[in-house]
C-alpha positions as CSV (number, residue, x, y, z in Angstrom):
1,X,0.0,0.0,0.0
2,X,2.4,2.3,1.0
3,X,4.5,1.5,-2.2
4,X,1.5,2.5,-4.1
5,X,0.9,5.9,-3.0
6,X,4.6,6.7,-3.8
7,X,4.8,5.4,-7.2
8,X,1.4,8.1,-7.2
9,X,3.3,10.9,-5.5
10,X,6.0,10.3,-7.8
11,X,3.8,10.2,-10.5
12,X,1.5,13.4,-9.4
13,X,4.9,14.8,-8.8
14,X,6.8,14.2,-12.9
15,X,3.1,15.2,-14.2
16,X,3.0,19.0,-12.2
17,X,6.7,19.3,-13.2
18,X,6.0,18.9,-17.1
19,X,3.2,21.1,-16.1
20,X,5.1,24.0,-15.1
21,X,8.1,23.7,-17.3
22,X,5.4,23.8,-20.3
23,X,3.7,26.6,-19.3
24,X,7.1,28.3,-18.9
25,X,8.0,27.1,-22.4
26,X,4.7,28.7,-23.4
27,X,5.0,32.1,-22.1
28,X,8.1,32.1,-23.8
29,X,7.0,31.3,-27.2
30,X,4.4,33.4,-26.9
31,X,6.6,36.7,-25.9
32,X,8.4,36.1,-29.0
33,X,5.5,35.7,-30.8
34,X,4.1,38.2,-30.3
35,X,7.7,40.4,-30.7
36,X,8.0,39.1,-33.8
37,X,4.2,39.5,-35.3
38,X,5.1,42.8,-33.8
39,X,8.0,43.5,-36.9
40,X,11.0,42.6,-34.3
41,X,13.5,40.9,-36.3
42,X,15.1,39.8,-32.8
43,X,18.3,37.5,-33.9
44,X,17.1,37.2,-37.7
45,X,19.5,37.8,-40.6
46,X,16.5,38.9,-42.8
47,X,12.2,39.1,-43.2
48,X,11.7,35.5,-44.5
49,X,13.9,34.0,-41.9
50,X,11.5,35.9,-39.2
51,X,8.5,34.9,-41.2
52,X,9.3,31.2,-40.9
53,X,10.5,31.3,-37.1
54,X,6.8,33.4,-36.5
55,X,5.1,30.3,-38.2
56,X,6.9,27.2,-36.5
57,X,5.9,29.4,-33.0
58,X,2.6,29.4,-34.0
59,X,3.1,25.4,-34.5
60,X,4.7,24.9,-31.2
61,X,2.5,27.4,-29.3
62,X,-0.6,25.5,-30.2
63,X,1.3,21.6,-29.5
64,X,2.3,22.9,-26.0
65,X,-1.1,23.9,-25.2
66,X,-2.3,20.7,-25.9
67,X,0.0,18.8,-23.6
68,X,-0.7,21.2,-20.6
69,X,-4.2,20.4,-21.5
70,X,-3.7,17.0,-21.4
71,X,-1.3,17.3,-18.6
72,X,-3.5,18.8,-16.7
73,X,-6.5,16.1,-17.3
74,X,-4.3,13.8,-16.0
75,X,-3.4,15.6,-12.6
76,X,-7.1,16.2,-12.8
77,X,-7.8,12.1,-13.1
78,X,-5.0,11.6,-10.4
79,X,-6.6,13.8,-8.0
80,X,-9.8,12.0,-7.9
81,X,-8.1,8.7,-7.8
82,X,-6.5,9.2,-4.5
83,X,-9.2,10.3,-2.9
């Protein structure tokens, strides 16, 4: 039993620290997002270099929200399960 609850604290635990680190990773794409959309060139050695670097965030922004979302469904699901 008590081997059990600590593979799910463990568990709980991994889950809430891919949580945070993608919502880190998130507020980062989105600030350069939304520098770039902006006109900021940032590190870019020309326009269509920005351009493609704007569109891959746009790919990544929306794949990390998924995973919080489903990240956060499972700590959801975990939750109820130890109770």
């Amino acid at each position: 039993m008590l081997q059990k609850a600590n593979q799910q604290g463990l568990d709980y635990y991994k889950l809430d620290s891919q949580l945070d680190e993608d919502k880190r990773l998130l507020d980062t794409y989105q600030s350069e997002f939304n520098k770039l959309e902006g006109g900021a060139m940032l590190d870019f050695a020309n326009e269509k270099e920005a351009r493609a670097r704007l569109l891959s965030l746009s790919d990544e922004i929306r794949q990390t929200k998924r995973r919080i979302q489903s990240t956060q469904k499972q700590l959801d699901s975990s939750i109820c399960s130890y109770q």
